[in-house]
Each structure stands twice: as C-alpha cells, then as structure tokens.
N, CA, C and O atoms as a GROMACS GRO file, in nm:
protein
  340
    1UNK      N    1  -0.761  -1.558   1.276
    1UNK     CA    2  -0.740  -1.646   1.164
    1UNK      C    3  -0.591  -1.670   1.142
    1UNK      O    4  -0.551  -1.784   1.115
    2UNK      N    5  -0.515  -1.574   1.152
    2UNK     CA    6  -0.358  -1.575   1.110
    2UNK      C    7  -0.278  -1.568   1.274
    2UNK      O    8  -0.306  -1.475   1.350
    3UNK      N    9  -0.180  -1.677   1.313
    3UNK     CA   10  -0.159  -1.678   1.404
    3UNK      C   11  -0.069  -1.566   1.440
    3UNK      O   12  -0.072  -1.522   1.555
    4UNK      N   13   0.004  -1.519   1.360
    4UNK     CA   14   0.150  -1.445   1.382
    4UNK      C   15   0.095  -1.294   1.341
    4UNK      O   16   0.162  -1.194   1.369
    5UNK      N   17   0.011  -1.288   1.295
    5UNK     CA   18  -0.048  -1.133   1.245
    5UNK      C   19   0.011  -1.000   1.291
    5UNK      O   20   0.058  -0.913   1.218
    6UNK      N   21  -0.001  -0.997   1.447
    6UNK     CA   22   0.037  -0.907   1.525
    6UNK      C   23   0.154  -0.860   1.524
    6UNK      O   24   0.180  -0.740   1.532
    7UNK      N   25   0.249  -0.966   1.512
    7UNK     CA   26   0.390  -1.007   1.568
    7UNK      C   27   0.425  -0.918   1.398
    7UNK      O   28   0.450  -0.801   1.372
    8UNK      N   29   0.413  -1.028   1.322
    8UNK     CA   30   0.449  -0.914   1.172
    8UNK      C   31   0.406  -0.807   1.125
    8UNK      O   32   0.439  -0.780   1.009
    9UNK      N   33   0.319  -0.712   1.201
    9UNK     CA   34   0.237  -0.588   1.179
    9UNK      C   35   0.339  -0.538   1.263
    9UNK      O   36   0.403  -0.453   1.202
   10UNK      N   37   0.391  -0.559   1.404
   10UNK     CA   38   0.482  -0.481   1.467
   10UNK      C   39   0.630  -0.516   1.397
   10UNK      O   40   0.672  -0.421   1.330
   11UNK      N   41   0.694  -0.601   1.398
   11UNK     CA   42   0.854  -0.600   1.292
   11UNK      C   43   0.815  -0.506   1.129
   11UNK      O   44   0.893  -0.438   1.062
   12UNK      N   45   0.718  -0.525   1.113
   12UNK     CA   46   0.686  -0.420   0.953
   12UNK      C   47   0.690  -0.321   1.016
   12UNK      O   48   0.794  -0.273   0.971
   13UNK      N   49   0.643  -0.231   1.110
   13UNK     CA   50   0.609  -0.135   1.141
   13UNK      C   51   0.754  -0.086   1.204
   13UNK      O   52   0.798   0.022   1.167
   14UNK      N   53   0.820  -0.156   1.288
   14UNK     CA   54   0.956  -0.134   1.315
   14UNK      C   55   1.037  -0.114   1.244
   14UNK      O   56   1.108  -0.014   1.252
   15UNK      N   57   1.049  -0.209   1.149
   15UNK     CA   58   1.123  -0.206   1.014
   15UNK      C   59   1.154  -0.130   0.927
   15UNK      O   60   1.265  -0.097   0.886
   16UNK      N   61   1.010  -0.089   0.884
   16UNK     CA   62   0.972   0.063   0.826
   16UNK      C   63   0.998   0.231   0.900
   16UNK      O   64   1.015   0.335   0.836
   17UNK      N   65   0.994   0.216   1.047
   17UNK     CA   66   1.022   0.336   1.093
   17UNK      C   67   1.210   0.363   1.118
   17UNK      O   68   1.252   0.473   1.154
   18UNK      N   69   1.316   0.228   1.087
   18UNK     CA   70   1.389   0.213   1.133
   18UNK      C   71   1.487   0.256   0.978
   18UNK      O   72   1.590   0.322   0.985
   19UNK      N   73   1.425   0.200   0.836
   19UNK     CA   74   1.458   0.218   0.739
   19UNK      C   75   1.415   0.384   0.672
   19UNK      O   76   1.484   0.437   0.586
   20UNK      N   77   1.301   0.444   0.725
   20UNK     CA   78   1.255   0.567   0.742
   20UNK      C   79   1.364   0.658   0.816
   20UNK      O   80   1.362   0.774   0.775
   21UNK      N   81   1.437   0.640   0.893
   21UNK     CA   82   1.474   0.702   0.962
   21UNK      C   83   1.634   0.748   0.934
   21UNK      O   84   1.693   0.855   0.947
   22UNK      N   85   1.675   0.616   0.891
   22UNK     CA   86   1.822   0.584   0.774
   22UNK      C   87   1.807   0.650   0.646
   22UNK      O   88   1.902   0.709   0.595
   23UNK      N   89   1.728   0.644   0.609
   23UNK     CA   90   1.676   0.750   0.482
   23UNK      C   91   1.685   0.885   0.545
   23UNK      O   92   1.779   0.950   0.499
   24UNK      N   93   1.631   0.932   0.614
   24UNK     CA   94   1.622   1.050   0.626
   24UNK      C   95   1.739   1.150   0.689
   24UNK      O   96   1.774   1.267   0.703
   25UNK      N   97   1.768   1.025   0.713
   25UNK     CA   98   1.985   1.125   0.815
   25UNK      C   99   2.068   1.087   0.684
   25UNK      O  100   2.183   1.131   0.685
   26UNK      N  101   2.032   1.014   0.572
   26UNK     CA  102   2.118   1.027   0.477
   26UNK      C  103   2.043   1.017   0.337
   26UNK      O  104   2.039   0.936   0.245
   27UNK      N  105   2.002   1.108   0.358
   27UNK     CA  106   1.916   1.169   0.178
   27UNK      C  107   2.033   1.198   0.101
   27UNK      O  108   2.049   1.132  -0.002
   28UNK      N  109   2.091   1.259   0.122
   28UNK     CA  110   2.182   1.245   0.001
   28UNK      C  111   2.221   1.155  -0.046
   28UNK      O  112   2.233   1.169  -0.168
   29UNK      N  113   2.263   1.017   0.008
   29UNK     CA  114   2.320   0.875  -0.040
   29UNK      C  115   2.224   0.796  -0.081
   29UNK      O  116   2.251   0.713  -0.168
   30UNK      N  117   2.052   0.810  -0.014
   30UNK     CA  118   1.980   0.696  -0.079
   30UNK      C  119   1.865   0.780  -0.178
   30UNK      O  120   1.779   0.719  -0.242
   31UNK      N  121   1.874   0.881  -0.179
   31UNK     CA  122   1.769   0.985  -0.264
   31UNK      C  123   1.781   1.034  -0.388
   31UNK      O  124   1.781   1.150  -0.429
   32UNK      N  125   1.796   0.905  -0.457
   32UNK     CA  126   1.878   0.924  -0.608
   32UNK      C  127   1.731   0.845  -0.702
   32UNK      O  128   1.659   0.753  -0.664
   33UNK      N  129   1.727   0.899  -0.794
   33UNK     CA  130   1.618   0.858  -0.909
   33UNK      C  131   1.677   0.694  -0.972
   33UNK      O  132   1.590   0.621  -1.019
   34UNK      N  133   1.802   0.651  -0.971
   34UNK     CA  134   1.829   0.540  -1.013
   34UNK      C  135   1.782   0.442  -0.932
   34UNK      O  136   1.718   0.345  -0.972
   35UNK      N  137   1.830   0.476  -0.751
   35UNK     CA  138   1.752   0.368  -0.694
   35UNK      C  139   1.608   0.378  -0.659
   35UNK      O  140   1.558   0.326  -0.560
   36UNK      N  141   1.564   0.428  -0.722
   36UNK     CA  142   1.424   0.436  -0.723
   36UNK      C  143   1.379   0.346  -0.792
   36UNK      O  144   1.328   0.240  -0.756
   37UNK      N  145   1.405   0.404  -0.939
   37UNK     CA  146   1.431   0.279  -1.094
   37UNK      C  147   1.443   0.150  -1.006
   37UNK      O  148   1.345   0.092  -0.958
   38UNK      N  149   1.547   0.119  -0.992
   38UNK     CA  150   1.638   0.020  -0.956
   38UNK      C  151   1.530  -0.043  -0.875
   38UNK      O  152   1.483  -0.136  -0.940
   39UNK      N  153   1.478  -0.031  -0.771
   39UNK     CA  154   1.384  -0.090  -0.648
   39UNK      C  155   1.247  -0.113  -0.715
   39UNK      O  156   1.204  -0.226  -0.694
   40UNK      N  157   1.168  -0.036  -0.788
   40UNK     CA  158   1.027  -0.088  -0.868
   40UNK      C  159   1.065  -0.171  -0.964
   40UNK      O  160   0.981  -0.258  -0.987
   41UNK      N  161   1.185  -0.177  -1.042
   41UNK     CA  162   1.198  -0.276  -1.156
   41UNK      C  163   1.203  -0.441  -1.015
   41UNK      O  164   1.147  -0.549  -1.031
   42UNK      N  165   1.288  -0.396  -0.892
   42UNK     CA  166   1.320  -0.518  -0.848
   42UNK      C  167   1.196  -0.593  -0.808
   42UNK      O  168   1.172  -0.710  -0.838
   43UNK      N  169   1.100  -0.494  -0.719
   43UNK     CA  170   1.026  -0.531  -0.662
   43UNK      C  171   0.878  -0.563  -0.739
   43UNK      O  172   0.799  -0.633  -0.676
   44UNK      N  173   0.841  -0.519  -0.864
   44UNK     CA  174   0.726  -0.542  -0.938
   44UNK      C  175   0.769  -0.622  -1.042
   44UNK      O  176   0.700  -0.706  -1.101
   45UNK      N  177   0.893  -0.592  -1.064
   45UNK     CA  178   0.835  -0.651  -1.244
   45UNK      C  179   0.985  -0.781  -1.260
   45UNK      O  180   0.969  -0.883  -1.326
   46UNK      N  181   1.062  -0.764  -1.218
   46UNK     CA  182   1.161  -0.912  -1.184
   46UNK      C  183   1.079  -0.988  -1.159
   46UNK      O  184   1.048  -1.054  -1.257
   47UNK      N  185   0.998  -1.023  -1.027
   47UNK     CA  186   0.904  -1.134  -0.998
   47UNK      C  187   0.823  -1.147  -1.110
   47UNK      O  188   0.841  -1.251  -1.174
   48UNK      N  189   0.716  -1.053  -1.162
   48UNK     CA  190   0.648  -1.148  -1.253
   48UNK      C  191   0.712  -1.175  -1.371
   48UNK      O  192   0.641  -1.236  -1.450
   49UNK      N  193   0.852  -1.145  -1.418
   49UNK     CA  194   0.931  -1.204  -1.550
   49UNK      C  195   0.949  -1.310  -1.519
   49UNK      O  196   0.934  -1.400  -1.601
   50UNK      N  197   0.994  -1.342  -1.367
   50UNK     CA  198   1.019  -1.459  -1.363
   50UNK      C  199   0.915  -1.552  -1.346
   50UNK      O  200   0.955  -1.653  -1.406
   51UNK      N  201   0.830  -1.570  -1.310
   51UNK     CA  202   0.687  -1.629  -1.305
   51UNK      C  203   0.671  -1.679  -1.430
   51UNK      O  204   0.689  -1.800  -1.440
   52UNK      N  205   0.628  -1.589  -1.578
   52UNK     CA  206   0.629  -1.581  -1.685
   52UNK      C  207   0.704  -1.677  -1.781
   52UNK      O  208   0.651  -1.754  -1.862
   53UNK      N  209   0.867  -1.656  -1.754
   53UNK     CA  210   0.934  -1.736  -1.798
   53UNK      C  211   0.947  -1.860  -1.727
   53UNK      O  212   1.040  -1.924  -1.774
   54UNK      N  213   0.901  -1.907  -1.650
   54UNK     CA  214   0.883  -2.044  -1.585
   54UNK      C  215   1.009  -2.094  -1.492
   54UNK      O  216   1.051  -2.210  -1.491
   55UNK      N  217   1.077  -1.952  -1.389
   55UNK     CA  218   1.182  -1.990  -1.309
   55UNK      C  219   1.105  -2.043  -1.176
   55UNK      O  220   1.140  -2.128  -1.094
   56UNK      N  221   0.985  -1.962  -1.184
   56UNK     CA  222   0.919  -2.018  -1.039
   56UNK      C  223   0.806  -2.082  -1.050
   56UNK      O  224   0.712  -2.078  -1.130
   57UNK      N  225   0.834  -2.147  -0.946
   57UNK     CA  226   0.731  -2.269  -0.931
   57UNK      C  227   0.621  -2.228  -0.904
   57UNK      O  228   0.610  -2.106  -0.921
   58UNK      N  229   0.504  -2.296  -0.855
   58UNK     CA  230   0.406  -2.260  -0.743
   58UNK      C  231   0.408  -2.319  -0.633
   58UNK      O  232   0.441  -2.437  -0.642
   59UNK      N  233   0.382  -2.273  -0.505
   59UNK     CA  234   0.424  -2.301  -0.355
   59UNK      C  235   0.294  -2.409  -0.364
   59UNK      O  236   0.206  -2.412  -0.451
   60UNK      N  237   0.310  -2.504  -0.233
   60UNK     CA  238   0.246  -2.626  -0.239
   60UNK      C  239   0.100  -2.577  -0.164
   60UNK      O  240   0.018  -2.665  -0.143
   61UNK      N  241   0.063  -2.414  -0.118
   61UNK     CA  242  -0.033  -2.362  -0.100
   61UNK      C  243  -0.151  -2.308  -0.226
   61UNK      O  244  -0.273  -2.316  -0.225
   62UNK      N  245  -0.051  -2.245  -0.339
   62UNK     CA  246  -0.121  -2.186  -0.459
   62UNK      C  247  -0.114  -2.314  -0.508
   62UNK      O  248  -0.192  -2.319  -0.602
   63UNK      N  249  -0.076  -2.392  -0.496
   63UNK     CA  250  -0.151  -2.551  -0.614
   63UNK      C  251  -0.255  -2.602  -0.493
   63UNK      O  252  -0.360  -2.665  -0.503
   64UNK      N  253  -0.222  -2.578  -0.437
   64UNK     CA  254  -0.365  -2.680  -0.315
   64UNK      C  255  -0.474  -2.580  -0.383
   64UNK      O  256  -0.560  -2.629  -0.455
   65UNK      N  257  -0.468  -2.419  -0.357
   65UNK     CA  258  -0.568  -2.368  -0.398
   65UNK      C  259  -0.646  -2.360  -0.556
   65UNK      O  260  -0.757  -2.318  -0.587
   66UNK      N  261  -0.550  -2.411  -0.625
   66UNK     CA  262  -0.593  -2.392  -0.748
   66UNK      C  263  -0.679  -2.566  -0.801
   66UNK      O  264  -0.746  -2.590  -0.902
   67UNK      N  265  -0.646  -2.645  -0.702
   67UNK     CA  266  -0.718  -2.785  -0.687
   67UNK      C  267  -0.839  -2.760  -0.634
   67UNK      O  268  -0.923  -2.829  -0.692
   68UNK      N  269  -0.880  -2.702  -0.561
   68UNK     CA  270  -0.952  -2.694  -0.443
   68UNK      C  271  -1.056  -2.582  -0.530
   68UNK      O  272  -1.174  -2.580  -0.496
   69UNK      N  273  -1.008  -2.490  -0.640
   69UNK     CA  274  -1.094  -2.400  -0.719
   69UNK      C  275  -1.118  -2.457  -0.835
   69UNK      O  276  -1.214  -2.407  -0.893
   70UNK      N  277  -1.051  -2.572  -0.906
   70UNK     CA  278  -1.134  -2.664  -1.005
   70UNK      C  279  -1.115  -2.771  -0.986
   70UNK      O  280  -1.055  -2.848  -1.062
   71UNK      N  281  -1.186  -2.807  -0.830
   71UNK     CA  282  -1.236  -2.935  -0.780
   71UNK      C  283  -1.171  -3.025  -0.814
   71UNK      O  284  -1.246  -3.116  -0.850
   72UNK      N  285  -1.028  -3.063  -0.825
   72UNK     CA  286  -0.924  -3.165  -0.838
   72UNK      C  287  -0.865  -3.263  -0.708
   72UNK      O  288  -0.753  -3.315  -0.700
   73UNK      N  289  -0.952  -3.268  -0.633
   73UNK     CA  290  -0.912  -3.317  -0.467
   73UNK      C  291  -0.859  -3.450  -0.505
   73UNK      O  292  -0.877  -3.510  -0.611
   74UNK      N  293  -0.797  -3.484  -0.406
   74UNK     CA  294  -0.719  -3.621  -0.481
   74UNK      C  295  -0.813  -3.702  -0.385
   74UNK      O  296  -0.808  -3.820  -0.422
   75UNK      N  297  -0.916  -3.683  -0.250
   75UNK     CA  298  -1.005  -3.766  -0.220
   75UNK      C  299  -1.115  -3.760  -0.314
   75UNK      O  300  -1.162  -3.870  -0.345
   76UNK      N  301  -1.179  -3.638  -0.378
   76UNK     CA  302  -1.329  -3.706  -0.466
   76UNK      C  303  -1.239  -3.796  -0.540
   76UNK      O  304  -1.277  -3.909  -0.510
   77UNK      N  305  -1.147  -3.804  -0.617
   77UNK     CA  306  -1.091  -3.878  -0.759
   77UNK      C  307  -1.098  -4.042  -0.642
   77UNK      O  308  -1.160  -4.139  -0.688
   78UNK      N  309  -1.049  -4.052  -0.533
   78UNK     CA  310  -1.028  -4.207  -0.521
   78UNK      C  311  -1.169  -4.254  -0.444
   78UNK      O  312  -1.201  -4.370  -0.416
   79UNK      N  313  -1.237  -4.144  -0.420
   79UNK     CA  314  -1.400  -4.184  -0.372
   79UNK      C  315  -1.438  -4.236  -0.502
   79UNK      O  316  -1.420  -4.352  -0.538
   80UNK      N  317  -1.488  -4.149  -0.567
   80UNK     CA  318  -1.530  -4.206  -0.670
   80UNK      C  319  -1.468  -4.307  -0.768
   80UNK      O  320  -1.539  -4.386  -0.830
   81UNK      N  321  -1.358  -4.304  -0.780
   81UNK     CA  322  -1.308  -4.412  -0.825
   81UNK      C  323  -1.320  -4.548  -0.778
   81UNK      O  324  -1.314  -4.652  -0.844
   82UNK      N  325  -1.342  -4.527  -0.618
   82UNK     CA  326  -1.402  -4.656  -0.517
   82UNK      C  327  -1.600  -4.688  -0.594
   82UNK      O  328  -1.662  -4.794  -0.604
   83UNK      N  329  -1.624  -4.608  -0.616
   83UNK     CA  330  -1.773  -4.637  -0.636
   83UNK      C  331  -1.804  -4.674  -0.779
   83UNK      O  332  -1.885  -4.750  -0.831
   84UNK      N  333  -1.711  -4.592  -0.823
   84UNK     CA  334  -1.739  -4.656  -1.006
   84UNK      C  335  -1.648  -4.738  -1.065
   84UNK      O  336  -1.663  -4.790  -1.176
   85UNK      N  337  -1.544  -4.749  -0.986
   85UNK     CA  338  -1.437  -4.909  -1.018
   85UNK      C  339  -1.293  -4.868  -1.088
   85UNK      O  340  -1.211  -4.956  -1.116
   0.00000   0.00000   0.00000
C-alpha cells in the first residue's frame, strides 16, 4: 500500500540506533531531566497549541479526507447540480 515503507522503517531504525548510541558515549551531556522536559513539551504539546490556536493549516490530504467523510466531493455537488439545474 505505502510505496517507501521499507526504505523509512530502515533510516528510522538507523537513525534511532545511531542517536542511541550518541546518547550512550555521552550520558552525561544529554541525560539531564530538563531535556527531557524540554523534548515532550516540543514534541506533544507545541504541535497541538499550535493547531488550536490556528497557526496550522490542514494539509491538502486531511481536507480531502475530511470531504470524503462528510460527503463534500466537489463531483456529487456539480453532478447533481447538472441534474437539478
């Protein structure tokens, strides 16, 4: 179904053993409770503030899907608009 699947399961997996590994020859420099803080505030909760407050958009995939889940197709609207005038 997903063409690239593989390809990004191996760079994640690389990625992760490569950033694993930098961590671990220098625990003392990245093994601090702030950047811990620091990385869940970035990674969970920045994105949905910003969502929230209306900095981000929606990608032209999550609006196709959200058409496509309350039936907003822009062909039924000009079908039927062909049949009922």
């Amino acid at each position: 179904a997903f063409k690239y699947g593989r390809t990004i399961l191996v760079v994640g997996v690389v990625s992760f053993l490569i950033v694993s590994f930098a961590l671990y020859r220098d625990c003392n420099t990245f093994c601090r409770a702030e950047y811990a803080i620091f990385f869940s505030l970035n990674c969970f909760l920045v994105p949905q503030l910003l969502f929230l407050v209306g900095l981000r958009e929606l990608s032209s995939v999550e609006v196709s899907e959200i058409n496509e889940r309350e039936n907003k197709n822009v062909a039924d609207g000009l079908a039927w608009s062909y049949y009922f005038g």
